[in-house]
PATILO-177139 format. One record per residue (C-alpha): residue in three letters; x, z, y. Coordinates in steps of 0.05 Angstrom, whole numbers, padded with zeros to 5 digits, always signed. Each point is the difference from the previous one (the first is absolute). Example, Ala and Ser with C-alpha at 12.3 -4.5 7.8 and 13.67 -1.06 7.14 Angstrom:
BEGIN
Ala+00246+00156-00090 Ser+00027-00013+00069 
***
This chain:
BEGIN
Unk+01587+02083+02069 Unk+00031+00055+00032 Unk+00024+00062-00038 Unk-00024+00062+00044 Unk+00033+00045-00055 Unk+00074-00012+00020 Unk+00039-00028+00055 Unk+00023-00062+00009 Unk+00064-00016-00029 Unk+00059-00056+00015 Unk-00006-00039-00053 Unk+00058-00064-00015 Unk-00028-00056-00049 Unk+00051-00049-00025 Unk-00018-00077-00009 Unk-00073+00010+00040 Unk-00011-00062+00025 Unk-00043-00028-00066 Unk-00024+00014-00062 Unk-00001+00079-00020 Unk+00049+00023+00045 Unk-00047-00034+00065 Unk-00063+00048-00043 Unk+00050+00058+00001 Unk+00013-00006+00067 Unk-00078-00009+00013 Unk-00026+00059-00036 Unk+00048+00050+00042 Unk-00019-00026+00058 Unk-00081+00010-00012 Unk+00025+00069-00020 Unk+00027+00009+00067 Unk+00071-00003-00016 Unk+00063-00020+00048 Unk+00027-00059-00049 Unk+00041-00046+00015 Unk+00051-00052-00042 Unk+00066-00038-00001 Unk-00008-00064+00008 Unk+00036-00075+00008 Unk-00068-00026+00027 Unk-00047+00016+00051 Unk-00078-00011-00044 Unk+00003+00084-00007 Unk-00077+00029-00019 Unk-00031+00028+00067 Unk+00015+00068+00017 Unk+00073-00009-00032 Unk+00064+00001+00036 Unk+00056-00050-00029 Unk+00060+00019+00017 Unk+00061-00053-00011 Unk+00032+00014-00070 Unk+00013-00025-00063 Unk+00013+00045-00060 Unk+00058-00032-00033 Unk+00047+00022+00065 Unk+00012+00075+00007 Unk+00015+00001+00069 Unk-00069-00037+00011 Unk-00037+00052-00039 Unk+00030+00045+00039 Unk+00001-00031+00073 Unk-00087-00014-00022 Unk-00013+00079-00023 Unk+00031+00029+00058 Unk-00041-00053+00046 Unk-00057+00026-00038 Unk+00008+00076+00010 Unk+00013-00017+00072 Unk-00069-00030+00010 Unk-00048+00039-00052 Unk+00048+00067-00014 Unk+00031+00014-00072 Unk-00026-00043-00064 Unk-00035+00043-00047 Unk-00024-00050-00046 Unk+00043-00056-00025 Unk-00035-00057-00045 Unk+00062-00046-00019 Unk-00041-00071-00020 Unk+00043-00055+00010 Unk+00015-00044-00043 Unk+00020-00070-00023 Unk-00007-00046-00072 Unk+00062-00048-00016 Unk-00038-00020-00067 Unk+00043-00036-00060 Unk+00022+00005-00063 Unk+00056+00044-00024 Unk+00053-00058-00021 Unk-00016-00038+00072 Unk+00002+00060+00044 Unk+00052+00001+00045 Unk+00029+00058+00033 Unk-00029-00015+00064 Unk-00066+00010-00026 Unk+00014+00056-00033 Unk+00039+00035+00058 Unk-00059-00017+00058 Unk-00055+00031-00052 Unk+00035+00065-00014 Unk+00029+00005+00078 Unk-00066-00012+00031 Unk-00047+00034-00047 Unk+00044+00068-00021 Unk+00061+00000+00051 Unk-00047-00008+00047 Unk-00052+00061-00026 Unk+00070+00043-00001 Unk+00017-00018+00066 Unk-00075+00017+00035 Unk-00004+00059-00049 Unk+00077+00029+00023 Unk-00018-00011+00072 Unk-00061+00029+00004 Unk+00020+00066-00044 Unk+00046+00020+00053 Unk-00068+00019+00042 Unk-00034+00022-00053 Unk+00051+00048-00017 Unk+00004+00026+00058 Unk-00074+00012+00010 Unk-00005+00022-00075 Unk-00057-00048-00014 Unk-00018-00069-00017 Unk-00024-00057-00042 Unk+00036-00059-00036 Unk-00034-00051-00033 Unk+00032-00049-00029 Unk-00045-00072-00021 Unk+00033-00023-00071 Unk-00049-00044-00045 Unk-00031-00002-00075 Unk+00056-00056-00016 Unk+00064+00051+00015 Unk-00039+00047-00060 Unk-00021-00056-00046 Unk+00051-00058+00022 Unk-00014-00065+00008 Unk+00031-00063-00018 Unk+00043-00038+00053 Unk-00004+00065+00038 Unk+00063+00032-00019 Unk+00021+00013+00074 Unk-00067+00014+00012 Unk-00022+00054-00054 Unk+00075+00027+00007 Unk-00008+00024+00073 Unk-00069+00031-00017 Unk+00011+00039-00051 Unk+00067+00026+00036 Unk-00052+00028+00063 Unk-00027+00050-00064 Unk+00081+00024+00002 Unk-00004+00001+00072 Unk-00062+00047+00007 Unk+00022+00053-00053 Unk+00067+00008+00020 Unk-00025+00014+00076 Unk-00052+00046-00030 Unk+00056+00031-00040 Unk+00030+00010+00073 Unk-00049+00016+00047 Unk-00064+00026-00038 Unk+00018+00064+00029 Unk-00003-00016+00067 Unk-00065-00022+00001 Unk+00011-00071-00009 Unk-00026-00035-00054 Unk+00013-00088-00032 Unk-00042-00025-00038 Unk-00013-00081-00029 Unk-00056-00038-00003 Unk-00006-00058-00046 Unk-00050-00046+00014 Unk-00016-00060-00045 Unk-00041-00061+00015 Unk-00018+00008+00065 Unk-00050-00054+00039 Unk+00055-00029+00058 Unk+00023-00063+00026 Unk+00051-00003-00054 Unk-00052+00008-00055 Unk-00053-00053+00026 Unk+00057-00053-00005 Unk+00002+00015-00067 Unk-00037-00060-00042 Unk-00064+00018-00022 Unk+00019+00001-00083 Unk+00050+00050+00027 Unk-00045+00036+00030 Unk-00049+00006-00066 Unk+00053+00011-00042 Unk+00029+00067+00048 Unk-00069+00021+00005 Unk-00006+00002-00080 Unk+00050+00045-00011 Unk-00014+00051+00053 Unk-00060+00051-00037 Unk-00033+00006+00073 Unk-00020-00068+00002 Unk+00023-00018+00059 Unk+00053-00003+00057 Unk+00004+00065+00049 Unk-00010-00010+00073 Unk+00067+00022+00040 Unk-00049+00053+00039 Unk-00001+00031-00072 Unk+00075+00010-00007 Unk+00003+00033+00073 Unk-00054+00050-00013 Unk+00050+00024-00046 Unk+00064-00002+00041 Unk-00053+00033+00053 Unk-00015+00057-00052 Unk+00071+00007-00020 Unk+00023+00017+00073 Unk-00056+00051+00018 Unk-00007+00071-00006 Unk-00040-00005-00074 Unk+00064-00030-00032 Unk+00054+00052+00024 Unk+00011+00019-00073 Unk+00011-00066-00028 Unk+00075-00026+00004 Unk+00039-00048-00041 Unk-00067-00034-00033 Unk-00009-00071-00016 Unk-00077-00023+00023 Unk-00019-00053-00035 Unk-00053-00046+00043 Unk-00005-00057-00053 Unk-00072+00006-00037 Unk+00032+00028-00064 Unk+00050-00060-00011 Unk+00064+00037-00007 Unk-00038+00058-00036 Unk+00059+00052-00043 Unk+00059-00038+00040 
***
């Protein structure tokens, strides 16, 4: 629904074409944002525009945000959500794996995030949120890539807020945990028990539930809060 309180806003959501970063994209456009994505593929939520790019090339980044402010005007809200899984175990990980996971999921979050700065700089305002997950907190096993590239977006977000809080800018992570998605309906049903088990909510969050957050986080009501880590996990990475 439409947010008669502020204006709308350009708004760039990373990896929106499924899963939470598709609800992300959603929920901005109800609010009656400008949003649009970088994208290898064309199945974009309706309302957003997808613009070529992919996040592991800086000169795509680039080349995508400036075809972006062209059409919608300066991004004031960047949510950097991409992100891959090259699951294994430590002693059978190559460094293939390793080097996709880290250059997709945090290369990737510092290339959107440096890009879109330079306009937020300039206009002395803006919002980065950056999608990390329960696992780069708590780890998990054969996710050494995984966890490693998650936890280094919680570096990411406090150094720019050590940069830029004073220009009105703030970053900020959200961790999600389980989350119900295509990815975690494949998972066996004995899997499925066994996650819910451990989580103290009882259950796995809806991705709608992880962008009212980010949706929160890059309003007017959360101009104070900068370099936090929002957990969106039902309590399962509770003290970490």
């Amino acid at each position: 629904m439409q947010n008669p309180s502020r204006p709308p806003r350009t708004v760039v959501v990373t990896g929106a074409t499924r899963g939470i970063g598709r609800s992300i994209a959603e929920r901005f456009v109800a609010a009656g944002d400008r949003v649009a994505t970088l994208s290898r593929g064309s199945d974009v939520p309706d309302g957003v525009l997808a613009v070529p790019g992919d996040v592991t090339d800086s000169a795509a980044v680039d080349a995508g945000f400036t075809a972006i402010e062209e059409q919608l005007g300066p991004v004031d809200v960047l949510v950097a959500n991409a992100g891959i899984t090259r699951d294994g175990l430590l002693m059978r990980m190559s460094d293939a794996d390793f080097d996709a996971v880290i250059d997709v999921n945090l290369a990737g979050a510092f290339r959107c995030a440096r890009r879109a700065s330079k306009g937020m700089i300039k206009q002395r305002s803006g919002r980065i949120v950056l999608i990390s997950s329960v696992v780069g907190l708590f780890g998990g096993p054969g996710q050494v890539n995984y966890a490693a590239s998650k936890a280094g977006l919680v570096g990411v977000a406090r150094s720019i807020t050590r940069e830029l809080g004073g220009r009105g800018i703030t970053a900020n992570v959200v961790a999600p945990g389980y989350i119900r998605t295509a990815m975690t309906d494949e998972l066996s049903e004995t899997l499925q028990k066994t996650a819910r088990a451990s989580i103290p909510a009882g259950r796995f969050a809806e991705p709608e539930e992880v962008a009212g957050v980010v949706e929160f986080l890059a309003g007017p009501d959360a101009a104070y809060i900068t370099g936090a880590v929002i957990p969106v996990d039902g309590g399962l990475g509770m003290g970490h």
